[in-house]
C-alpha positions as CSV (number, residue, x, y, z in Angstrom):
1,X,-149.4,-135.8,104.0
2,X,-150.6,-132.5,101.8
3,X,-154.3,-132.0,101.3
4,X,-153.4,-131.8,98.0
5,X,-151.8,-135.5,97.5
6,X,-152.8,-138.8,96.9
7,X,-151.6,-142.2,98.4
8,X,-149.8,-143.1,95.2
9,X,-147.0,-140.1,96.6
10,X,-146.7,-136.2,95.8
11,X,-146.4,-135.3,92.2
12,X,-144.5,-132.3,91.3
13,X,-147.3,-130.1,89.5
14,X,-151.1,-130.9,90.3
15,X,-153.5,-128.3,89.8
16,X,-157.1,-128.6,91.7
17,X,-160.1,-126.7,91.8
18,X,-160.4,-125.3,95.4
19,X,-163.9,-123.9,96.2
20,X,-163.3,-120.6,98.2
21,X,-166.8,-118.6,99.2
22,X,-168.9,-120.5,97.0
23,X,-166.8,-119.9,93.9
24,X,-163.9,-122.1,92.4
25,X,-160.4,-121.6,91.9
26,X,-157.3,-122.8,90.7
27,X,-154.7,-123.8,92.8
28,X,-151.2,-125.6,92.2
29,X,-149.4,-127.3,94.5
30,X,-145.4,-128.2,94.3
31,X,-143.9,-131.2,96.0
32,X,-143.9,-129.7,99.0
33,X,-147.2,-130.1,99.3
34,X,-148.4,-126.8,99.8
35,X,-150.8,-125.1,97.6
36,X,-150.2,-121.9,95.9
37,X,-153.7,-120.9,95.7
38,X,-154.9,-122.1,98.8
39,X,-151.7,-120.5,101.1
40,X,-152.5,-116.8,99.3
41,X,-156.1,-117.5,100.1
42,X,-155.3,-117.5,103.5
43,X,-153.0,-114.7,103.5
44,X,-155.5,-112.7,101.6
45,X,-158.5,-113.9,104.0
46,X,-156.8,-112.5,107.5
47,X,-155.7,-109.1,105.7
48,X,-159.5,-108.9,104.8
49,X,-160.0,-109.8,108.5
50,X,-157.5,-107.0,109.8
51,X,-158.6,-105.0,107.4
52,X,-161.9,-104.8,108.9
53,X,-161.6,-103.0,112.2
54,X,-159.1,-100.5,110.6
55,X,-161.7,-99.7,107.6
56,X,-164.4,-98.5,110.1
57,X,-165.2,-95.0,110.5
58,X,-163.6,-93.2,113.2
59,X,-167.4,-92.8,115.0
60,X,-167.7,-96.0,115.5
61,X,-163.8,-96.7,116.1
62,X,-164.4,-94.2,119.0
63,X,-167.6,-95.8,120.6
64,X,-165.6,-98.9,120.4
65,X,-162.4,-97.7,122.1
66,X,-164.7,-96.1,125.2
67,X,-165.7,-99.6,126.2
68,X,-161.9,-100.7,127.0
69,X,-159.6,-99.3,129.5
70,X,-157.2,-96.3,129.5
71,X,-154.2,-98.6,129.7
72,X,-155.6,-100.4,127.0
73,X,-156.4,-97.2,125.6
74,X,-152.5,-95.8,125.5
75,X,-151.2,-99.1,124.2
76,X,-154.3,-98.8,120.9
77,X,-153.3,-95.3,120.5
78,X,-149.6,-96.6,119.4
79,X,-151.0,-98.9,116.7
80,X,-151.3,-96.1,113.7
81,X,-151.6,-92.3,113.2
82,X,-155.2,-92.7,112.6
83,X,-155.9,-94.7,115.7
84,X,-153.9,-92.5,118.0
85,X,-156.2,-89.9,116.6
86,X,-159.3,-91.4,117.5
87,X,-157.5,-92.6,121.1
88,X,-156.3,-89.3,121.8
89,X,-159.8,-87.5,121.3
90,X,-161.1,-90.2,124.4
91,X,-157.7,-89.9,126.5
92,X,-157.6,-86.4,126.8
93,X,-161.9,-85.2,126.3
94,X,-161.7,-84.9,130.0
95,X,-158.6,-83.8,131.9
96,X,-158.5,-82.7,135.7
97,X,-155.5,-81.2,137.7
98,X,-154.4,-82.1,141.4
99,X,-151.1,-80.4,141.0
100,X,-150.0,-77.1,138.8
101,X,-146.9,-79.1,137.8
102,X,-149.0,-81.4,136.2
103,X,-151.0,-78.3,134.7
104,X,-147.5,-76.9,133.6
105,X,-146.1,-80.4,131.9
106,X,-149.4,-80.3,130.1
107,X,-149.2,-77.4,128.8
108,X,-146.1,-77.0,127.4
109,X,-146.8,-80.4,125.5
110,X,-150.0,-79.0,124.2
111,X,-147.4,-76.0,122.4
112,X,-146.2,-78.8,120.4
113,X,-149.0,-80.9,119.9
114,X,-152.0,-78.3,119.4
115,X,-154.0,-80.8,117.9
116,X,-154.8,-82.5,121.1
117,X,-155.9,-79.5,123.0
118,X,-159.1,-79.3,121.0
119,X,-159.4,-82.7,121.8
120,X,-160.1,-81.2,125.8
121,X,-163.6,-80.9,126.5
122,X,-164.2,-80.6,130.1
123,X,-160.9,-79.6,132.5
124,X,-160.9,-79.0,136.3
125,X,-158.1,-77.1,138.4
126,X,-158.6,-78.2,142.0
127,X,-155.1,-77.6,144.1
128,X,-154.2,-75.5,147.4
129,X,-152.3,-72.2,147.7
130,X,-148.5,-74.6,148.8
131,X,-148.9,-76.4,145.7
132,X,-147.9,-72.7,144.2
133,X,-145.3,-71.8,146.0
134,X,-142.4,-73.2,144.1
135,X,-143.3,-72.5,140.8
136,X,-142.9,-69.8,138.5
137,X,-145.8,-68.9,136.5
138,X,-145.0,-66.3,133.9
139,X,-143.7,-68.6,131.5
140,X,-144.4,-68.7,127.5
141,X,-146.8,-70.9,125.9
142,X,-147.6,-70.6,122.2
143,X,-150.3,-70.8,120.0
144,X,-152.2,-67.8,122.2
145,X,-152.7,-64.5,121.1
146,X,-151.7,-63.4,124.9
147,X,-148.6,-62.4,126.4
148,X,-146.9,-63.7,129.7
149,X,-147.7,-60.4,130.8
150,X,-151.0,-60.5,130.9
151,X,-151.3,-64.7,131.3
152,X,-149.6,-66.7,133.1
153,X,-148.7,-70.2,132.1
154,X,-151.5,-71.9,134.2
155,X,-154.0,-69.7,132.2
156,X,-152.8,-70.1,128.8
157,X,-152.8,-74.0,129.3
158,X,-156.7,-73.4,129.1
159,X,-156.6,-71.2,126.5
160,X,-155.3,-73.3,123.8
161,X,-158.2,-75.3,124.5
162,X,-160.3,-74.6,121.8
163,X,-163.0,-77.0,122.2
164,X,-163.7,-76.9,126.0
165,X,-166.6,-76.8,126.4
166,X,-166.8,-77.3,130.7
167,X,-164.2,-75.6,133.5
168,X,-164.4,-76.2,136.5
169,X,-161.8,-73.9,138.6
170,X,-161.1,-74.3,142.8
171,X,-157.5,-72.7,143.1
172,X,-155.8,-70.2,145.1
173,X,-156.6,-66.5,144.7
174,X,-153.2,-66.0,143.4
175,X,-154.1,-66.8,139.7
176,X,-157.4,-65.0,139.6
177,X,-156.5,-62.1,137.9
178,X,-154.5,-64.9,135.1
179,X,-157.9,-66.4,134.7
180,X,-159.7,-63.6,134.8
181,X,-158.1,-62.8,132.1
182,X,-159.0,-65.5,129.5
183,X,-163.2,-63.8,130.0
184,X,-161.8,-60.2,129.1
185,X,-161.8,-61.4,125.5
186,X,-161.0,-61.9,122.5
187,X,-162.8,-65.2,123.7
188,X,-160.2,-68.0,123.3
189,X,-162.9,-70.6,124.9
190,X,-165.3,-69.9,122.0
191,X,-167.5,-73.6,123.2
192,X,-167.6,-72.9,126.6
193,X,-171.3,-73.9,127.7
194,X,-170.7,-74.5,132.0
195,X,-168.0,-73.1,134.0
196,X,-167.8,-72.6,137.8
197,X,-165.2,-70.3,139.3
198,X,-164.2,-70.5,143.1
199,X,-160.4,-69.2,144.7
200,X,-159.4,-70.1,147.8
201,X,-158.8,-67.1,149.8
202,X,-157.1,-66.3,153.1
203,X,-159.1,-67.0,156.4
204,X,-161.6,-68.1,154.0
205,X,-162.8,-64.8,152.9
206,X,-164.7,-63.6,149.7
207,X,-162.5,-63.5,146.2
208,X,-163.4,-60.0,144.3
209,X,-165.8,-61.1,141.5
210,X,-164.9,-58.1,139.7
211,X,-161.6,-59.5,138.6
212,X,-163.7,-62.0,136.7
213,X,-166.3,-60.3,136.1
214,X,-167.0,-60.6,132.2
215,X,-167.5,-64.0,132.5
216,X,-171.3,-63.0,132.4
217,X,-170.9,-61.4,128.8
218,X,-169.1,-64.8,128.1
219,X,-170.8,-65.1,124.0
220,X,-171.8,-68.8,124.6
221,X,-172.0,-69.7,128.1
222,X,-174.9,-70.9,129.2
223,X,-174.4,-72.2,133.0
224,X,-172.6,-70.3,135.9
225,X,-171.3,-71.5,139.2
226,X,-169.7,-68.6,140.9
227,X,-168.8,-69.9,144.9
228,X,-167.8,-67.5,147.8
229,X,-167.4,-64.4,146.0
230,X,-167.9,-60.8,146.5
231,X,-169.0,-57.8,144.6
232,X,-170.1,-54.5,145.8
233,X,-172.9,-52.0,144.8
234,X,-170.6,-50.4,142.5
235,X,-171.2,-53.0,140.1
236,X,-169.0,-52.5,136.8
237,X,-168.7,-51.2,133.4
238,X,-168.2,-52.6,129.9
239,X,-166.3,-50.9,126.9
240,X,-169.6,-52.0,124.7
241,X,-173.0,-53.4,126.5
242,X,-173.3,-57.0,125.2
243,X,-176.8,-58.2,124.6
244,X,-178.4,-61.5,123.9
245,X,-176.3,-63.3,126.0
246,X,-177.0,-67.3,126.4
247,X,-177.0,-67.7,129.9
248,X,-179.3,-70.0,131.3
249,X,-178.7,-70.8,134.7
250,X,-176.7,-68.7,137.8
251,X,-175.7,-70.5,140.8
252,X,-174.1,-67.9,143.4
253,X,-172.7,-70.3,146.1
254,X,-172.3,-68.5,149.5
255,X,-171.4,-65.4,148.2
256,X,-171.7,-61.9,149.6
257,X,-173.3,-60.2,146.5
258,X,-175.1,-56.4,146.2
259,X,-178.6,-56.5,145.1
260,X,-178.1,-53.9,143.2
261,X,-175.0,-55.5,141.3
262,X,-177.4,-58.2,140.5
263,X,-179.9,-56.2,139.4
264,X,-177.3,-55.0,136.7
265,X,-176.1,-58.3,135.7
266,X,-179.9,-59.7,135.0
267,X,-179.9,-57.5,132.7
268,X,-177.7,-59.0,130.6
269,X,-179.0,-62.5,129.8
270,X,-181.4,-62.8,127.0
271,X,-184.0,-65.4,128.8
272,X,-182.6,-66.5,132.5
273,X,-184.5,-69.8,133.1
274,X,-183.2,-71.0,136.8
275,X,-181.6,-69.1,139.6
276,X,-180.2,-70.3,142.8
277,X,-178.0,-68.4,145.9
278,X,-177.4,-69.6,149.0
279,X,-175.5,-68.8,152.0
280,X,-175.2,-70.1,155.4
281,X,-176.8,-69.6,158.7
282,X,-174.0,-67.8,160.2
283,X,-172.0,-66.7,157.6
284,X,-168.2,-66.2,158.5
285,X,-166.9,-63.5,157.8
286,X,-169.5,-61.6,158.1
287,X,-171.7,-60.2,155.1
288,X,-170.9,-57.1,154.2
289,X,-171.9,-56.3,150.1
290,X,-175.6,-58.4,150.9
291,X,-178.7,-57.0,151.7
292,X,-181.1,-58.2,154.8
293,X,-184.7,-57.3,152.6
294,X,-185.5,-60.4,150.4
295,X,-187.2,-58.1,148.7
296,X,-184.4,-56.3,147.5
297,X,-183.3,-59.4,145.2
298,X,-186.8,-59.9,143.8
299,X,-186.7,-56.6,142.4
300,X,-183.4,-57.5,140.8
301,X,-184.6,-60.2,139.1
302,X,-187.6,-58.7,137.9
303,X,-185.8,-57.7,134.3
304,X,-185.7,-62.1,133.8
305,X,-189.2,-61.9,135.4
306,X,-190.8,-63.1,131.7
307,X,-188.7,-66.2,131.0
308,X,-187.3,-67.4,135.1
309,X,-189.0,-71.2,135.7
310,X,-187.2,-71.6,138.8
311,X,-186.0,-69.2,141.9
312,X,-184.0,-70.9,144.9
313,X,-183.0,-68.5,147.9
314,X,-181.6,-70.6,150.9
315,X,-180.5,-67.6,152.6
316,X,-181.8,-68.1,156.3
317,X,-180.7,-64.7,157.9
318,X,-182.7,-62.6,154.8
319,X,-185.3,-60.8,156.1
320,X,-188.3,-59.1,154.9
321,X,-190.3,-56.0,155.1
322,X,-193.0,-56.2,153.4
323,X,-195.1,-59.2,151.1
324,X,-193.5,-60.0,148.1
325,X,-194.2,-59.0,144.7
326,X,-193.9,-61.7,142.1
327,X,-197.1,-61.3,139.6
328,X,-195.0,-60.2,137.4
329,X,-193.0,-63.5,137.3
330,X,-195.6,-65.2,134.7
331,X,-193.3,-68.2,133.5
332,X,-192.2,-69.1,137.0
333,X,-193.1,-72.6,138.4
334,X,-190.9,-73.5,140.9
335,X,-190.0,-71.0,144.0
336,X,-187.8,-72.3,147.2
337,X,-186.9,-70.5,150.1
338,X,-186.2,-70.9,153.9
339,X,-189.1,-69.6,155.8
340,X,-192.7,-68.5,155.5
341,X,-192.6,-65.3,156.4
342,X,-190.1,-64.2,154.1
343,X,-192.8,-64.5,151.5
344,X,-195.5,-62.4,153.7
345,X,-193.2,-60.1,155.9
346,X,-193.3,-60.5,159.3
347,X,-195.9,-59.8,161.9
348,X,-195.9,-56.0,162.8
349,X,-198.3,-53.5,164.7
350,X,-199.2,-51.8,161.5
351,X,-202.2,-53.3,159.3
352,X,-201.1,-55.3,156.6
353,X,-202.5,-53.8,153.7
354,X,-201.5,-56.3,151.1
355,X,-200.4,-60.0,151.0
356,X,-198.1,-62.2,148.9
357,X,-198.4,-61.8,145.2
358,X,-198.4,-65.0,144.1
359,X,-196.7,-65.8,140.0
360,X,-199.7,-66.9,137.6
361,X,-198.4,-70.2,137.1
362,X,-196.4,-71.2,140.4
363,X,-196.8,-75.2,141.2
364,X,-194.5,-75.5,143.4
365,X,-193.9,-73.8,146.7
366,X,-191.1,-75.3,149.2
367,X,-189.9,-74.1,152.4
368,X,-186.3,-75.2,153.6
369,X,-186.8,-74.5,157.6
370,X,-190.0,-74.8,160.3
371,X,-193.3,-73.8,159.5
372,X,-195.2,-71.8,161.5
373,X,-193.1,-69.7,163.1
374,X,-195.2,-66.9,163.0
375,X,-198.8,-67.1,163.8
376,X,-199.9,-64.1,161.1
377,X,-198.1,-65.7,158.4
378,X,-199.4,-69.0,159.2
379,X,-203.0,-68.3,158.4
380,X,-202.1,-66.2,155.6
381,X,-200.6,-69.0,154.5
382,X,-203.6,-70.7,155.0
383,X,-205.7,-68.7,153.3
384,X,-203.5,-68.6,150.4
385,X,-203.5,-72.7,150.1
386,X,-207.6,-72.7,150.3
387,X,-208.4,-70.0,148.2
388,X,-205.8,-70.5,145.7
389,X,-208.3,-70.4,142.7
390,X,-207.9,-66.4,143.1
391,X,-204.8,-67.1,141.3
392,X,-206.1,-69.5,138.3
393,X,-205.1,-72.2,139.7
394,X,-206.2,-75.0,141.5
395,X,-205.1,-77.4,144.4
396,X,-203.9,-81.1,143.2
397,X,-203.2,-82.5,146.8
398,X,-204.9,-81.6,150.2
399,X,-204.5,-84.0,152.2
400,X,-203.1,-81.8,155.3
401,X,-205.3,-79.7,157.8
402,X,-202.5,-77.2,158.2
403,X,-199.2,-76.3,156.5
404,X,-197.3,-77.1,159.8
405,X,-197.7,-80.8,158.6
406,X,-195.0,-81.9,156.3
407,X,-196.6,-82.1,152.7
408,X,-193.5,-83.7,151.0
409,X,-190.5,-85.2,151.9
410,X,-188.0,-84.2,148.8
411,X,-184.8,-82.8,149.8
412,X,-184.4,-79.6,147.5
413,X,-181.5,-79.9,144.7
414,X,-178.7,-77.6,146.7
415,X,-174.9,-77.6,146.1
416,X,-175.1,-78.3,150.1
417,X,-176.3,-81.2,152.1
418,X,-179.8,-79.6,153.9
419,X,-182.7,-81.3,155.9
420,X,-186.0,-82.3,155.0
421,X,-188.1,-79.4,153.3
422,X,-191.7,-78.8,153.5
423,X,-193.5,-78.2,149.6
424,X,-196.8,-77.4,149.0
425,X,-197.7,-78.3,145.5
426,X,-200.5,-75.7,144.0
């Protein structure tokens, strides 16, 4: 029996008020039983319903879509155009490559659907030198303004691109000079903010940096991780000196690098704030661009000496001459390296006229290997820990008797696994 009927049977026209959200309507109902009113109500209520989700802005549509999975994901992007948008900029904001032919599929997809390459905002290449073998590479891709010639297909896949804003690259040194290319400007990656460059050479030897070289007069990055490079004390030119560059941080990863090359690319960051190389203990092959004077590489960072917060040398086999200089350093507060005597020079029959200048407002000293090593050093050492107010600055924690006991246990923030370190905070 209808809602809308009494016991006495159906009649063929009744009209009823029906209260709908706290307002009343008119509904008819026909001898059927069914009410006009009431059935469009209900029709009307789950549009309003469906309505809902589809109405919201795509910001939120987007934080909603994150939460559920990429299978999910695929089968909400096929509902409308304007949710395959939204699923599209989440599906394909990070994208990573195992295999070139992947990379190549990709890209010639992203010629016809440009749209979602600006959708790409961190991509990592990560495959070995077989993977290569088989394919060709000089191949077209539009939408760049560069030619096969100078690109090849790998590479342009990355230009178009717009929005990236991370790379991450670990391939073989075939395709360096193809990448290389995408830094020699005009800048297609005009968003790029972290990028980290590695090719995997031969017997495991060092890639030429200069092949990539202007990725340090890169217009907006801001963080650089070069690994297992090379580049000699011949440095390198630009067409036009660029100035006020962004970069913030420079990680050189076991590479075999000229001091004097570094001394001309500091020069090109407006306000370096954290620096970090590191190399083995037995580097193989052997070094033949770096110097053995860790003095040599202070000196090339003096011309970020104003604005560096943070220096990291793990370099075991560096040597030193003479004490360091770092007074100059005034904004530095964090300074890592492997032994004590690197700081001091070591012990030598002539007098030691001078002693470690220590930065103005250094709190943090750490050590990555044995204390103590050298019985000159260690009382300098010493010294420098009880009379540290010579600097303006003052002692927080002495608890120790001497700096061969282990002031902290913190493991220091290195690309590479090392062992406990020993930090003496001033």
């Amino acid at each position: 029996m209808s809602r809308d009927t009494d016991a006495s049977g159906p009649s063929p026209t009744t009209t009823k008020a029906v209260k709908r959200d706290g307002k009343m309507t008119n509904g008819c109902s026909n001898g059927n039983g069914n009410e006009n009113g009431n059935t469009n109500g209900h029709v009307n209520g789950n549009s309003n319903k469906s309505r809902r989700l589809a109405d919201l802005p795509d910001s939120i549509l987007a934080q909603i879509f994150q939460a559920i999975s990429r299978n999910d994901l695929c089968s909400v992007s096929r509902v409308n155009r304007s949710w395959h948008e939204v699923a599209d900029s989440i599906l394909y904001n990070k994208v990573r490559f195992g295999n070139p032919e992947h990379h190549l599929v990709f890209g010639q997809s992203l010629s016809r659907r440009v749209r979602r390459g600006s959708a790409i905002h961190f991509a990592s290449l990560e495959y070995p030198q077989n993977e290569l073998s088989h394919l060709i590479l000089n191949g077209e891709l539009g939408h760049t303004h560069c030619t096969p010639a100078h690109l090849d297909s790998l590479s342009q896949t990355i230009s178009a691109m717009s929005n990236l804003q991370e790379l991450e690259i670990s391939v073989p040194v075939t395709l360096l000079e193809g990448i290389g290319a995408l830094f020699n400007g005009p800048f297609d990656l005009t968003c790029l903010r972290s990028c980290s460059l590695f090719y995997q050479c031969p017997d495991n030897a060092y890639w030429d940096l200069r092949e990539n070289i202007h990725i340090f007069a890169h217009p907006t990055l801001e963080t650089l991780y070069i690994r297992r490079a090379k580049l000699d004390y011949r440095g390198f030119n630009f067409n036009e000196r660029p100035h006020m560059l962004p970069l913030k941080r420079l990680h050189l990863i076991e590479c075999d690098i000229s001091d004097d090359a570094l001394g001309d690319v500091m020069e090109l960051p407006e306000a370096l704030e954290e620096f970090v190389m590191t190399q083995s203990a037995d580097p193989t092959p052997e070094l033949e661009e770096s110097s053995d004077n860790m003095g040599d590489y202070i000196v090339a960072l003096s011309s970020q000496s104003k604005t560096l917060q943070s220096i990291t040398i793990d370099f075991p086999t560096l040597g030193s001459r003479r004490s360091l200089r770092m007074r100059e350093f005034e904004a530095l507060s964090t300074l890592r390296v492997n032994w004590d005597w690197q700081l001091f020079g070591r012990k030598s029959r002539k007098p030691r006229l001078d002693s470690f200048g220590v930065p103005p407002n250094l709190r943090l000293l750490e050590f990555f290997n044995e204390l103590g090593t050298d019985e000159e050093v260690t009382e300098l050492l010493d010294y420098l820990i009880e009379t540290s107010y010579v600097a303006a600055k003052a002692i927080r924690t002495t608890p120790v008797k001497s700096v061969n006991d282990k002031l902290a246990h913190e493991r220091p923030l290195l690309p590479r696994k090392r062992r406990e370190s020993y930090a003496i905070l001033l």
